[in-house]
N, C-alpha and C positions, 0 to 999 in steps of 0.2 A: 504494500500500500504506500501512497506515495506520499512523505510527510504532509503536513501544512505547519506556520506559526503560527506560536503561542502568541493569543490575541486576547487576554486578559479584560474582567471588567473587574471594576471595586464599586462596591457599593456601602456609603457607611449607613447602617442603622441605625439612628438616633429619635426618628419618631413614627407614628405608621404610615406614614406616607410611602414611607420607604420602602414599606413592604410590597405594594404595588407596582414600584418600581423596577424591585427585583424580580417581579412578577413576569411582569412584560417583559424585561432583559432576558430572563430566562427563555422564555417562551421564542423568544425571535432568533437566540442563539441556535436553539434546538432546531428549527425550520431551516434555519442560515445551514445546518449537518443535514440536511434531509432528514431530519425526524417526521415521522408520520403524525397528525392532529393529538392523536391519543397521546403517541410518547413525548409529544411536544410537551403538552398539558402535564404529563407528569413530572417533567423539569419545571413547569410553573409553580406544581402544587408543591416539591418538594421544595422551592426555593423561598416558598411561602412561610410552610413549617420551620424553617430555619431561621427565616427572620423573625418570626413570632416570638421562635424561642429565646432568640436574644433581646428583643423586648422585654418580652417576661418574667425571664429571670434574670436577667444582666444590666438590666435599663439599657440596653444598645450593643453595637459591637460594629462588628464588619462582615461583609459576604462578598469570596472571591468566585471569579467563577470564568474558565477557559473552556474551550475546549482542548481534546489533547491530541496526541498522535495517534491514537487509534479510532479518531474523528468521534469519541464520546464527549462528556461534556462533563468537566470536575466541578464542585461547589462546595466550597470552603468554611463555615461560618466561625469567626473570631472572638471572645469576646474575655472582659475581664474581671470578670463578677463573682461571686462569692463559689463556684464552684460546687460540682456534685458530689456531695457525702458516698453515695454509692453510684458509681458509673452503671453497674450491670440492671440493677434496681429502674434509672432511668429511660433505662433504651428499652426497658418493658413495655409491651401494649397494653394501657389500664392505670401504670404506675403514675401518680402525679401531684406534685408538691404543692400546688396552687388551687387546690380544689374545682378542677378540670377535667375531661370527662380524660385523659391523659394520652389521647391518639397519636401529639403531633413526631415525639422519637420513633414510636411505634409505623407509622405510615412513610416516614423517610427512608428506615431498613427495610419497610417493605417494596417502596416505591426504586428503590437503589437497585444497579448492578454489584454493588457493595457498597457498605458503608462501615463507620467507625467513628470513634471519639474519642477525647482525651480532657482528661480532668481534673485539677489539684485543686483542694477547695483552699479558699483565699486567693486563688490567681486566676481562675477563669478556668473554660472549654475551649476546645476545637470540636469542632464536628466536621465530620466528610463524607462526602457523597458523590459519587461517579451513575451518570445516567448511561444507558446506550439505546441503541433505535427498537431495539426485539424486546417486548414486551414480556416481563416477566423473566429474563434472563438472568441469568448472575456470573461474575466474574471475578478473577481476581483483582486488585489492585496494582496496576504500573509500577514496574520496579523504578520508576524515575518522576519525580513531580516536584514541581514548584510555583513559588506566590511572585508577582511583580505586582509594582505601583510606580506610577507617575511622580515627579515630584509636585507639590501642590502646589496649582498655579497653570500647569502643565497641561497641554490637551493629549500629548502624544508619550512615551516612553522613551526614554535615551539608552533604556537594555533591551535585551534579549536573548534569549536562551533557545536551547534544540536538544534532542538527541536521537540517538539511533539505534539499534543492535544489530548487532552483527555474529556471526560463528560464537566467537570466547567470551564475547559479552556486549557489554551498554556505552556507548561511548555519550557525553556528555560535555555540551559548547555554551560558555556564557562571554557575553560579548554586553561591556559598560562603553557606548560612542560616548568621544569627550564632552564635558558640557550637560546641555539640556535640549530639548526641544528636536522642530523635525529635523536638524541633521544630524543629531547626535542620534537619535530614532534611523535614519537612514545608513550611516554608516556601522551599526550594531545589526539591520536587517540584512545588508549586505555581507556582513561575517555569516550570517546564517544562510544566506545563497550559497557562497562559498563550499560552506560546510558540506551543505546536502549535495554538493558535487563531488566533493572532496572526501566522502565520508569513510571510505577505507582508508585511509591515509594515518600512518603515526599520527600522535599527536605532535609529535615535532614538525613531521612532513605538512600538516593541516595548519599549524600555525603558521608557517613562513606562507603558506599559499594564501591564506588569512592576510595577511603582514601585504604580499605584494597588490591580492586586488582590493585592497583598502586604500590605495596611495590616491586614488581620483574624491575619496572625503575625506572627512574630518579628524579620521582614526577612531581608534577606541581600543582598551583595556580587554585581552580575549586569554581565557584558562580553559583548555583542551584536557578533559580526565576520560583515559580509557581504562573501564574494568575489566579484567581476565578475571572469569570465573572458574576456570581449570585451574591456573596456578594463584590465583588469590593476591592479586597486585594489580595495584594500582599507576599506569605508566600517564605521567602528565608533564604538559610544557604551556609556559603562562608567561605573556608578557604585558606588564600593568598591572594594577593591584584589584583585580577580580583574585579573591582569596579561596584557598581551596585546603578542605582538612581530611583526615581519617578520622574518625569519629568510636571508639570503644570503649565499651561502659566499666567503668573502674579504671581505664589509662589515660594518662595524656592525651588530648588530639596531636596529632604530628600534620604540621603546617607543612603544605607542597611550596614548594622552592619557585617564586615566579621573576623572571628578569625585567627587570628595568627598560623602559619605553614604551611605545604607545602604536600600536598593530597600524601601519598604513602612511608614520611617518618616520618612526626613531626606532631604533634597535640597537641598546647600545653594547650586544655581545653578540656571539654567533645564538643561533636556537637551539638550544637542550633543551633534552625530554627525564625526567626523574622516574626512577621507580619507588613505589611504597608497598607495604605489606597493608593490606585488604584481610584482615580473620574473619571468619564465619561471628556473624551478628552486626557487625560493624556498619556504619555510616557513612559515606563519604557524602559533604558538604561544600559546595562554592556559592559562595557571594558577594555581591560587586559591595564599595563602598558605603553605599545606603544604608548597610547595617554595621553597627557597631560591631566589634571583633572581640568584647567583653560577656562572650556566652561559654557556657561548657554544659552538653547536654547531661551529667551526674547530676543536673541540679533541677532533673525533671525524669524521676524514678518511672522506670519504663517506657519511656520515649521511643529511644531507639527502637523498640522493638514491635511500635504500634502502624511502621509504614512511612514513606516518604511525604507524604502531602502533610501529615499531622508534625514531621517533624518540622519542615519548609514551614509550616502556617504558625508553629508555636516559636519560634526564632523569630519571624516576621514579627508577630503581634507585637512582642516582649524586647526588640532589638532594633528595629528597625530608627533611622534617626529625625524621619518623617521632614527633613531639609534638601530631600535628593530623591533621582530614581533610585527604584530600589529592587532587587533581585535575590531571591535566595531558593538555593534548587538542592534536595535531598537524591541521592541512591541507595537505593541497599542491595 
């Protein structure tokens, strides 16, 4: 199947107006994938539920929602509120803290090709929800997912993200264009042209190819991580400060080595490619500047092991510097 990009919306929930919002966003995304009327609706109604629920018990929050490479449609919701005492308790059909008839967790897992959530009380939820066209289907979750936002202020995004798989594994492209606005938006979609032609290529190979058809804009910041799933390594080459880690629960992250300069105008070494040790459970994480580099997932017990969009979404909420685009893209 042949990719497409990651075209992201944000929606912040802060009163219900909103919710109809994401109603309709929802609803046009799904038409925009050739969802049929039914499965369209069920991206509205799910996207309903999730804004309610951060009404209701969070007074607000956020709802992200792309489609993804396998032309389904992910929906994120964020928020920072007093958190679920019992996670399993509330994803029950029936279960409900607000004296409610308690449908709305209930009908989202039902309405999902999968779903899930995450929850420390005192910091807030994520929830997640992936729809697709087949009615009633279920699926796993993308080994590869992530949140972007605009800098506010902003109509367009100055990142972008891609990935792919291949034989050994997931290769994964984040591209920060320098600046703001559409040309920084234009020379970060162009790394993802690039990409998707280039996509067997090292990552060393993909970044200089990166590097040279970048030179007609503005450049941008681009970190290329390939994971081999037979030998459990991580081979990556990053030029700019799109930051990239291994992620395991109980060690240090170990930060990937990126070179100095800016993909399209400056290169101030030749292009190296690193390798890293990938264990079984582990995370690898990149993201552009937008987010703070002051996280360590130990500080969010069972994170790691709840999937990539919840880990990308709980970074995001929690990290994010909300003065910039902003990018943050999980694998496991």
């Amino acid at each position: 199947m042949s990719p497409i990009f990651i075209t992201p919306a944000l929606i912040k929930v802060e009163e219900s107006s909103r919710v109809s919002e994401a109603r309709f966003a929802a609803r046009n995304m799904a038409r925009g994938l050739d969802f049929d009327e039914p499965s369209a609706e069920r991206a509205a109604i799910v996207a309903t539920e999730i804004c309610t629920n951060l009404l209701k018990h969070a007074g607000g929050g956020m709802l992200f929602m792309a489609p993804n490479r396998e032309r389904a449609i992910e929906l994120l919701g964020l928020d920072r509120g007093p958190g679920m005492a019992n996670l399993r308790e509330c994803l029950t059909d029936g279960f409900s803290t607000t004296g409610t008839p308690g449908t709305g967790m209930g009908a989202i897992g039902r309405l999902s090709a999968f779903s899930d959530a995450y929850s420390q009380p005192g910091r807030g939820t994520a929830i997640f929800s992936m729809l697709v066209r087949k009615a009633g289907a279920k699926q796993p979750a993308p080994p590869v997912s992530g949140v972007q936002a605009n800098k506010p202020g902003q109509d367009v995004c100055g990142d972008a993200w891609g990935w792919k798989t291949a034989r050994i594994g997931n290769t994964v492209v984040v591209a920060d264009g320098l600046g703001h606005g559409p040309d920084a938006a234009a020379a970060a979609r162009c790394a993802m042209e690039i990409f998707h032609k280039h996509s067997d290529a090292s990552p060393r190979d993909l970044l200089e190819s990166i590097h040279l058809g970048l030179r007609h804009t503005r450049g941008a910041a681009v970190s290329v991580a390939s994971m081999d799933e037979d030998r459990r390594i991580v081979d990556f080459a990053g030029l700019g400060n799109v930051t990239g880690y291994v992620c395991e629960h109980g060690e240090p992250r170990r930060q990937f080595v990126s070179m100095n300069g800016t993909a399209g105008l400056e290169a101030r070494t030749s292009f190296r490619e690193f390798s890293y040790p990938w264990p079984r459970g582990s995370a690898v994480v990149l993201h552009s500047d937008g987010l703070t580099g002051h996280w360590n997932l130990d500080d969010y017990p069972a994170l790691i092991s709840r999937g990539p969009a919840l880990v990308a979404g709980v970074l995001f909420r929690d990290f994010s510097r909300g003065t910039d685009d902003a990018t943050v893209v999980a694998a496991v």
